[in-house]
N, C-alpha and C positions, 0 to 999 in steps of 0.2 A: 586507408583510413587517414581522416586527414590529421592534425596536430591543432589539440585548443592552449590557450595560454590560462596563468592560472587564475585570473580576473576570470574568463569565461568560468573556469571549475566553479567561481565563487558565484554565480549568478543562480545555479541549482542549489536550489533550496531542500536538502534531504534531509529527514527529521525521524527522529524516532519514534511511534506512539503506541499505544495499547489498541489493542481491540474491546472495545467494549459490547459488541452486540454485531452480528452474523446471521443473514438469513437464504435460503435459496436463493436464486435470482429465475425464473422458469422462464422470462418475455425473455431473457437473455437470447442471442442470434446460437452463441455455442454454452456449452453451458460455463456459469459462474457464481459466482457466492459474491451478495451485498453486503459491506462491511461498513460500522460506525465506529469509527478511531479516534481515541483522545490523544491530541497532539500537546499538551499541557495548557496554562493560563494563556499566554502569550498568542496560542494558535487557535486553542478549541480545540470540539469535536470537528468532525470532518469526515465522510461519507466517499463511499468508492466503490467499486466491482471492480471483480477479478477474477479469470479463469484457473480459481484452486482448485475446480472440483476431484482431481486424478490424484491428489496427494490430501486433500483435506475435506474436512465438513464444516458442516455451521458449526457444532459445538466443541471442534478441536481449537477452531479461533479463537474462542471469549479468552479473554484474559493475558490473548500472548501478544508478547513484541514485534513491532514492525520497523522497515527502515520504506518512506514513502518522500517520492519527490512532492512538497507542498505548494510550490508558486508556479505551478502552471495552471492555466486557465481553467475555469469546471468545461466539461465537457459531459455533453447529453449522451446518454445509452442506453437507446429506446428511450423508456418511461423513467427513467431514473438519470439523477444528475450525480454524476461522478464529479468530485473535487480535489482530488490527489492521486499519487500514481504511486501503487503500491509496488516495488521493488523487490523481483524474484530473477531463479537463472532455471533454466531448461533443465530436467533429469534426462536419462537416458529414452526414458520412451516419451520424450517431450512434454512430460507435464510440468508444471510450474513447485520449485523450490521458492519458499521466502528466501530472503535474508534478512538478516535479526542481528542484535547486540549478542553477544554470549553468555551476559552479564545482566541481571535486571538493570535499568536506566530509568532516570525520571521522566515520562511523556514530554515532548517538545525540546530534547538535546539535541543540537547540529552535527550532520555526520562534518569530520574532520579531512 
């Protein structure tokens, strides 16, 4: 792995936000859950898909915290435009874990 300096760290844009609103995704290729995240005033909402379906559903989402990279470019999947990249790590049988504040946060704080 190579080595970034910390200008590079700072070019990722990771931001905190809510989920406000979660629905199946079924065109999806594998399965995943459509997500509408409030990234606070500064950001907005912000739209995205994700392969939670092995650790979550649509209605475990509403309401909870996220940590999602914001400034990378939208990217189409399938019929839906993904705008941010919602930020998880592998469980043991390879489903996807979020990562979250621990702590409620106001929608659109920089990860540090």
């Amino acid at each position: 792995m190579s080595e970034l300096t910390f200008d590079d760290f700072l070019k990722v844009d990771i931001r905190a936000g809510r989920v406000l609103r979660a629905e199946p995704f079924p065109e999806a290729r594998k399965p995943a859950i459509k997500l509408w995240i409030d990234f606070g005033a500064e950001i907005g909402e912000r739209k995205t898909s994700a392969q939670l379906t092995a650790n979550y559903t649509p209605e475990t989402l509403i309401g909870r915290m996220v940590m999602a990279v914001v400034n990378f470019p939208p990217r189409q999947i399938g019929p839906f435009m993904s705008e941010v990249l919602v930020l998880g790590v592998s469980d043991d049988q390879d489903g996807i874990v979020l990562l979250a504040p621990d702590q409620d946060v106001t929608p659109g704080q920089r990860m540090h």
